[in-house]
N, CA and C atoms as an extended XYZ file, in Angstrom:
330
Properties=species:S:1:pos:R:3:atomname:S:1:resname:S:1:resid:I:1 pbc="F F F"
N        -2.414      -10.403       -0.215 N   UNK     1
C        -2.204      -11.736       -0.733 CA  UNK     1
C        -1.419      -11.617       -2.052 C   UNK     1
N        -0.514      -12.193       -2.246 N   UNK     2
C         0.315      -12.104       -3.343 CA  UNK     2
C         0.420      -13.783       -3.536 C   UNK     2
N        -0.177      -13.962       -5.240 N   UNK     3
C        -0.666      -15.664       -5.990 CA  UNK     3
C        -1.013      -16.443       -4.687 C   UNK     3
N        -2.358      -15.646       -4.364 N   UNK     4
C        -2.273      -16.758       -2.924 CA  UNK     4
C        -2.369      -16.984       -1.637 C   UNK     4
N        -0.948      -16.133       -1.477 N   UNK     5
C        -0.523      -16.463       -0.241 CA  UNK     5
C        -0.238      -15.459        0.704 C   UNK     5
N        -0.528      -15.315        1.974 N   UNK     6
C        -0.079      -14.004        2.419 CA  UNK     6
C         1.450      -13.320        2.143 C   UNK     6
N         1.245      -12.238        2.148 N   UNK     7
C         2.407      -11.726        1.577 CA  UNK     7
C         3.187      -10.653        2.027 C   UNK     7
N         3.802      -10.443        2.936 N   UNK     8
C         4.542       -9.120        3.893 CA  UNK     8
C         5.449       -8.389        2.748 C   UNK     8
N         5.758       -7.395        3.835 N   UNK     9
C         6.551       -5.955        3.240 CA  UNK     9
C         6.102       -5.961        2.022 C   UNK     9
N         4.674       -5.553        1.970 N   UNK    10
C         4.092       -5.018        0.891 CA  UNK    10
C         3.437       -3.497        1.351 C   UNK    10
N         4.120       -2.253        0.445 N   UNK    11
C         3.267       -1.323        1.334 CA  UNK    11
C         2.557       -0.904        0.026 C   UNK    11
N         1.712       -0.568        1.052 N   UNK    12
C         0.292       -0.124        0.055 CA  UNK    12
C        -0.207        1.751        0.467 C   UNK    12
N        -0.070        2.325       -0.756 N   UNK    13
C        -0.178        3.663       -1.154 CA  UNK    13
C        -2.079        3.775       -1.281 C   UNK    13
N        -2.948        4.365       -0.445 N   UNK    14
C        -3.815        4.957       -0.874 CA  UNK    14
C        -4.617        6.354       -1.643 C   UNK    14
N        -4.508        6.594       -2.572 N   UNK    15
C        -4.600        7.138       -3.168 CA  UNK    15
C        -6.005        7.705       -3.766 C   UNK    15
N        -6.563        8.971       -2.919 N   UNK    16
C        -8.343        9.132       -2.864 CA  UNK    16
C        -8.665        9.702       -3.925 C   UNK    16
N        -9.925        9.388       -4.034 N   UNK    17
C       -10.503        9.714       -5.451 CA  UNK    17
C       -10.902       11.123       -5.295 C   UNK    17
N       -11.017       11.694       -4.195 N   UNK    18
C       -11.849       13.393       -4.064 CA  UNK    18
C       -10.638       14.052       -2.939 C   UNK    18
N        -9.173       14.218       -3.443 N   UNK    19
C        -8.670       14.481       -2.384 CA  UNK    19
C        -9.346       16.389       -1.529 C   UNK    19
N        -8.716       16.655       -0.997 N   UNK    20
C        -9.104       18.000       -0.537 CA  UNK    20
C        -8.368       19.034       -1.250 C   UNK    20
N        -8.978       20.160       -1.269 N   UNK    21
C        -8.619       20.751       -2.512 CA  UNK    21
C        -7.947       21.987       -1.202 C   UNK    21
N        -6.448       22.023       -1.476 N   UNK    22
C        -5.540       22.744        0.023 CA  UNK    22
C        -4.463       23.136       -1.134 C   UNK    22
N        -4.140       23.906       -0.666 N   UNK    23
C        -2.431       24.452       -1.568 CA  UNK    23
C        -1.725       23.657        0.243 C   UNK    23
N        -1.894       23.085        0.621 N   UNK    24
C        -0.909       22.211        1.573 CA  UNK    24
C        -0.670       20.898        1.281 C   UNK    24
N         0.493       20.242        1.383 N   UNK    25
C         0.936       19.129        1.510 CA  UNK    25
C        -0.163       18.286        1.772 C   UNK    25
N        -1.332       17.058        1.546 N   UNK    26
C        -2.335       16.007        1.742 CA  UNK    26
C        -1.466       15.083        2.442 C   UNK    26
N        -1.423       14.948        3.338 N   UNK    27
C        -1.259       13.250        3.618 CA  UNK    27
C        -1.908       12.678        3.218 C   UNK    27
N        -0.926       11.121        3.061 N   UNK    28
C        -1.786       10.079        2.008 CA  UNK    28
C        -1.685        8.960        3.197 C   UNK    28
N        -2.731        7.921        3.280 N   UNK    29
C        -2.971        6.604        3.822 CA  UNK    29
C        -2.013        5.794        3.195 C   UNK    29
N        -1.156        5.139        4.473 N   UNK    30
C        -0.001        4.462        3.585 CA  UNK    30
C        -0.474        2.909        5.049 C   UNK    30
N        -0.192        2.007        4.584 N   UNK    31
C        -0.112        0.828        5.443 CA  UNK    31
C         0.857        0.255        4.544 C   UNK    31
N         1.831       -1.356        5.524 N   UNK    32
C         2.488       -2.105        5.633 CA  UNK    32
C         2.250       -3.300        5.749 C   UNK    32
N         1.468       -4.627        4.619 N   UNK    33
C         1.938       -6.040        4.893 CA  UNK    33
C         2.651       -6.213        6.405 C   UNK    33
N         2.099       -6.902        6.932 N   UNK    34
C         3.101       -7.984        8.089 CA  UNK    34
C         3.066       -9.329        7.615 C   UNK    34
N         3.645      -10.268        7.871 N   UNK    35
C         3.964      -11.538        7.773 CA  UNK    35
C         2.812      -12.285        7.419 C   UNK    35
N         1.386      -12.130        8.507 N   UNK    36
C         0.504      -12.641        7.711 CA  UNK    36
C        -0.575      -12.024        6.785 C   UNK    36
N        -0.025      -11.344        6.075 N   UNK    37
C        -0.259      -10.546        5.103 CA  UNK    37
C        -1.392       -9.248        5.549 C   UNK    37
N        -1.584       -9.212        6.770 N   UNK    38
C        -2.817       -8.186        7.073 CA  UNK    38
C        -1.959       -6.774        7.756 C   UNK    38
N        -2.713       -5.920        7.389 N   UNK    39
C        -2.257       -4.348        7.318 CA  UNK    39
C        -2.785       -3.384        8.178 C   UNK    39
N        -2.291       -2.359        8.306 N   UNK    40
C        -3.766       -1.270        9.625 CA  UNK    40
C        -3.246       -0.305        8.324 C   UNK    40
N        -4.040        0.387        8.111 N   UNK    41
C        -3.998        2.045        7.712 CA  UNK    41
C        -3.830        3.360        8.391 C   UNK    41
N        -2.501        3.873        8.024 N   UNK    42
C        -2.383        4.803        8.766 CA  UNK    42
C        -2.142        6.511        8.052 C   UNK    42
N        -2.851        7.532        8.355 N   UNK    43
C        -2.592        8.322        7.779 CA  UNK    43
C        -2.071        9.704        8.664 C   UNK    43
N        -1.995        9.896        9.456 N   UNK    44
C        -1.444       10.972       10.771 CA  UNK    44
C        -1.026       10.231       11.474 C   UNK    44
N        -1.252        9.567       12.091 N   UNK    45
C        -0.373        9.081       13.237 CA  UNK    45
C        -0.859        7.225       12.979 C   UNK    45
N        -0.024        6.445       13.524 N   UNK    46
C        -0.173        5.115       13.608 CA  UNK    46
C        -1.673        4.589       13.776 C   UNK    46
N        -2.032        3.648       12.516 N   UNK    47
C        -3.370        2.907       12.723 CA  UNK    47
C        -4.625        3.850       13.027 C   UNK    47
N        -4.646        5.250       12.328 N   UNK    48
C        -5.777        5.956       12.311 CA  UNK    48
C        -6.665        5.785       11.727 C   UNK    48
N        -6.608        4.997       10.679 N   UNK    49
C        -7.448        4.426        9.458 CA  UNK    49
C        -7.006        5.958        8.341 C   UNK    49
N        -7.941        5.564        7.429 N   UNK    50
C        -7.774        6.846        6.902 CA  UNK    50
C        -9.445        7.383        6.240 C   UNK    50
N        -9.159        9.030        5.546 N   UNK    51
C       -10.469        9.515        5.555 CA  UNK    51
C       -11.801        8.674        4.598 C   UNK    51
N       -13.021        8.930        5.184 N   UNK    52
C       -14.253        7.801        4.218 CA  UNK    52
C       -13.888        8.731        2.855 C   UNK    52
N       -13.465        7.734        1.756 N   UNK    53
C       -13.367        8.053        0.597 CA  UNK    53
C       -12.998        7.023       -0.812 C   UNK    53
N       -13.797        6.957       -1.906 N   UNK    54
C       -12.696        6.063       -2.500 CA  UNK    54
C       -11.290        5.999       -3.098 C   UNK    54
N       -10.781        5.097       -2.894 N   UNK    55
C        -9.422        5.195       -3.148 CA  UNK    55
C        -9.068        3.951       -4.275 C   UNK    55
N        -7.613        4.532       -4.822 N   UNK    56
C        -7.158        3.316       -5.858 CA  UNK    56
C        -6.143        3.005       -5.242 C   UNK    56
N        -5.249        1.855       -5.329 N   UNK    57
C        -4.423        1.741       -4.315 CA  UNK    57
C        -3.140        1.045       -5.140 C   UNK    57
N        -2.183        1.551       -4.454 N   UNK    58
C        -1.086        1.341       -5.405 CA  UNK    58
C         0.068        0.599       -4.042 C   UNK    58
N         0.537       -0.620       -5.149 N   UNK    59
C         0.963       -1.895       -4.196 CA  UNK    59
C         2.400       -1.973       -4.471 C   UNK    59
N         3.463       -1.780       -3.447 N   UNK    60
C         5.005       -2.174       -3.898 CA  UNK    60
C         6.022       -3.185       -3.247 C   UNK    60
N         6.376       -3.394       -3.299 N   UNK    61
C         6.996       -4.962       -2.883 CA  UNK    61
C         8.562       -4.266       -3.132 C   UNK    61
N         9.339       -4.064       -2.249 N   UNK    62
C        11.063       -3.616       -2.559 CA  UNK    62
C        11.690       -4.898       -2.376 C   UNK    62
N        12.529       -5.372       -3.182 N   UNK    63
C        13.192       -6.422       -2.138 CA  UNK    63
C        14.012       -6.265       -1.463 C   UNK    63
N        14.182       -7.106       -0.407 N   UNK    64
C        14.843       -7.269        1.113 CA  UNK    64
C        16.711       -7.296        0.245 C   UNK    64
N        17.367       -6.488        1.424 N   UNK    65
C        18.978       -6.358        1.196 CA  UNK    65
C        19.209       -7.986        1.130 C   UNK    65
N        20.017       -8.557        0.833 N   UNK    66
C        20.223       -9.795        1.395 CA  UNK    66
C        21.125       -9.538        2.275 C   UNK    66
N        21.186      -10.744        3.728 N   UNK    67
C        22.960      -10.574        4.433 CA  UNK    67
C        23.565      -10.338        3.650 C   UNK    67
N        24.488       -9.764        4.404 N   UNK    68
C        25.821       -9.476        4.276 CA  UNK    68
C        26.330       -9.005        2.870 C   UNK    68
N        25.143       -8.183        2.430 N   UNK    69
C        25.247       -7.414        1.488 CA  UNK    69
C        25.521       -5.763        1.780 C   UNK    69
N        26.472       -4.850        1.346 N   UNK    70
C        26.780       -3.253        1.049 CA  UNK    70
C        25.252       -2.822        1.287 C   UNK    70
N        24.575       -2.249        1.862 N   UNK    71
C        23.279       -1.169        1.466 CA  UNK    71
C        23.295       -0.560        0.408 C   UNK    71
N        24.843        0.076        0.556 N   UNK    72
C        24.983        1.458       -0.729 CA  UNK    72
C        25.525        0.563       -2.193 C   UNK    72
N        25.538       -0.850       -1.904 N   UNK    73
C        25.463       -1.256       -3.365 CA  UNK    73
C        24.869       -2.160       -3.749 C   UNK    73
N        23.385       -2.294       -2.910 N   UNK    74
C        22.474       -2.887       -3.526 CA  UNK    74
C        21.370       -1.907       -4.310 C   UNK    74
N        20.974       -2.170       -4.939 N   UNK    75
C        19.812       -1.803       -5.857 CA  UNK    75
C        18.319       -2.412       -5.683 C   UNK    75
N        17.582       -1.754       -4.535 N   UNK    76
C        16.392       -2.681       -4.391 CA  UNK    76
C        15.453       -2.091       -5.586 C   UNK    76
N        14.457       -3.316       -5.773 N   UNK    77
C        13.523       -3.692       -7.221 CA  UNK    77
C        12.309       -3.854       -6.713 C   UNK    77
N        10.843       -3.043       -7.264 N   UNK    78
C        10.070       -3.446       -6.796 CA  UNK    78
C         9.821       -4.944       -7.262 C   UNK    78
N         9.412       -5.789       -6.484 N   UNK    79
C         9.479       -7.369       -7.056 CA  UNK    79
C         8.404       -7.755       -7.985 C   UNK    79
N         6.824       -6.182       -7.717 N   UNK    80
C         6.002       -6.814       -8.222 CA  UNK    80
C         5.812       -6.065       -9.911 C   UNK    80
N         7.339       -5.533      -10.149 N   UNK    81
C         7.614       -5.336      -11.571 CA  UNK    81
C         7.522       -4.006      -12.175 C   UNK    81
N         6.086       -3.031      -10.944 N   UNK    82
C         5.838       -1.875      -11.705 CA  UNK    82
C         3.904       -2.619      -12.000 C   UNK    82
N         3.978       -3.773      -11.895 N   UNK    83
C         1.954       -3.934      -12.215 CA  UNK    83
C         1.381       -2.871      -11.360 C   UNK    83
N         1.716       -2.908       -9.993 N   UNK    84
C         0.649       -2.185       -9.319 CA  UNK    84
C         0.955       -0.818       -8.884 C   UNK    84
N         1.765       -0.079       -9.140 N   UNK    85
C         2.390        1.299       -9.496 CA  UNK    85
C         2.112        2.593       -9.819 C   UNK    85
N         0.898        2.525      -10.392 N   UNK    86
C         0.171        3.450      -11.037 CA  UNK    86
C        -1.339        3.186      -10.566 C   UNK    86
N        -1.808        4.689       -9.445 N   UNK    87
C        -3.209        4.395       -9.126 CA  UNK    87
C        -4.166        4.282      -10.099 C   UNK    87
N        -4.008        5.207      -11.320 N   UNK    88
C        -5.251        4.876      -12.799 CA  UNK    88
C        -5.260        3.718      -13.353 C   UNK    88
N        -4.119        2.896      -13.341 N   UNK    89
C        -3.601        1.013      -13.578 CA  UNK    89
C        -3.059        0.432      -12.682 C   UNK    89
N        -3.578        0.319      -12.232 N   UNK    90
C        -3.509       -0.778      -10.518 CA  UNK    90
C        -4.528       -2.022      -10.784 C   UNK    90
N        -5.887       -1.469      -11.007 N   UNK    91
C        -7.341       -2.164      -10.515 CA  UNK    91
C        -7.460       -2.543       -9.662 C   UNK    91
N        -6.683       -1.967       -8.373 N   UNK    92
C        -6.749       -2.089       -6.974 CA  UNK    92
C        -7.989       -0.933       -6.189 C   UNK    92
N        -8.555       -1.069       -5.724 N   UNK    93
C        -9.814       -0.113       -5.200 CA  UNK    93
C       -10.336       -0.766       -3.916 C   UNK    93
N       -10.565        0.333       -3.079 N   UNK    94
C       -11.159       -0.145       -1.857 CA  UNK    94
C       -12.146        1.455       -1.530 C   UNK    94
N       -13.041        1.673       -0.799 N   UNK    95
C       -14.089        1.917       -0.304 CA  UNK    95
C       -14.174        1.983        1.010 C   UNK    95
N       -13.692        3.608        1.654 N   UNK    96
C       -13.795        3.342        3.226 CA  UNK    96
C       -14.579        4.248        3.691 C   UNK    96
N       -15.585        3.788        4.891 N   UNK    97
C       -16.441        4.796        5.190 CA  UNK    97
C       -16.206        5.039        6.409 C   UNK    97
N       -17.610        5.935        6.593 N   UNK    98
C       -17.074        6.630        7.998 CA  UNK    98
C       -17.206        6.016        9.466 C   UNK    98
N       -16.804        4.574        9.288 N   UNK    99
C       -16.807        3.890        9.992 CA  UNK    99
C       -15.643        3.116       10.542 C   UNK    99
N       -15.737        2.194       11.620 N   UNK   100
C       -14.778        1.016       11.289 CA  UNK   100
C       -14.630        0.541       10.331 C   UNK   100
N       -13.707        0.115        9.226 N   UNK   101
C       -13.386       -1.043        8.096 CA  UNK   101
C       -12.989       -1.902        8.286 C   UNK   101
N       -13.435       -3.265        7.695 N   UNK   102
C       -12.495       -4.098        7.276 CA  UNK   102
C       -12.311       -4.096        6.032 C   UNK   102
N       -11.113       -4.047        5.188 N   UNK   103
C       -11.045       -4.114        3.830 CA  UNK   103
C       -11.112       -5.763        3.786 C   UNK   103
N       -11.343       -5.780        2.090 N   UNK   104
C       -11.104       -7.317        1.990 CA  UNK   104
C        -9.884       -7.729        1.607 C   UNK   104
N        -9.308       -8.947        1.359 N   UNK   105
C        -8.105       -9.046        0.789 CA  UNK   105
C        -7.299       -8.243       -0.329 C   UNK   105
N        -6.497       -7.545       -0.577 N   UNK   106
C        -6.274       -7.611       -2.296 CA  UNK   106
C        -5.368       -8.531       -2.547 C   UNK   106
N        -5.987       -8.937       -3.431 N   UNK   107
C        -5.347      -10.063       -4.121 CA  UNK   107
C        -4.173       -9.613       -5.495 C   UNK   107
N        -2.712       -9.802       -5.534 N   UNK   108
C        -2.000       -9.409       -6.388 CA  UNK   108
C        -1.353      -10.427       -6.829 C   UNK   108
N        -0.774      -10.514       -8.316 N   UNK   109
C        -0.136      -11.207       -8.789 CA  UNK   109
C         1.158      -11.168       -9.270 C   UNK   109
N         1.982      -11.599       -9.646 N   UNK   110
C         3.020      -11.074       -9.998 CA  UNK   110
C         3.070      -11.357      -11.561 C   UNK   110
């Protein structure tokens, strides 16, 4: 939800509080806003959820090319400024266990 309202192409970075302690690469839980603002979590393969752990969650908003705009000379911006950017300053947090989830909304502002 962004002031509100559902809010797409928002992807959301999960970011665990106890990751695993590997000299390998972690995958991280990344999901995608759709249109009506609801998301799946995916961390290996599509809509796996991701591992029971807490997480801070870090929220980015790029904006869309406009038509008939160059790719290579646009400059996309996160829209939501850099607020939610940083998992230690986010105050975004969610709680997943070893279960099915539903998260609740997050609510962001701009």
């Amino acid at each position: 939800m962004l002031n509100g309202r559902p809010a797409s192409g928002v992807e959301l970075i999960f970011v665990p509080d106890n990751p695993p302690e590997s000299d390998l690469l972690v995958p991280t839980p990344r999901a995608v806003s759709d249109a009506e603002g609801r998301f799946e979590v995916s961390t290996y393969t599509g809509g796996d959820g991701a591992p029971a752990d807490g997480y801070s969650v870090i929220a980015i908003r790029m904006s869309k090319l406009p038509e008939g705009v160059d790719p290579e000379a646009f400059n996309s911006v996160d829209e939501l400024k850099g607020k939610y950017s940083e998992p230690d300053k986010s105050g975004l947090r969610v709680q997943i266990e070893p279960r099915t989830n539903e998260l609740p909304d997050i609510e962001l502002n701009r």
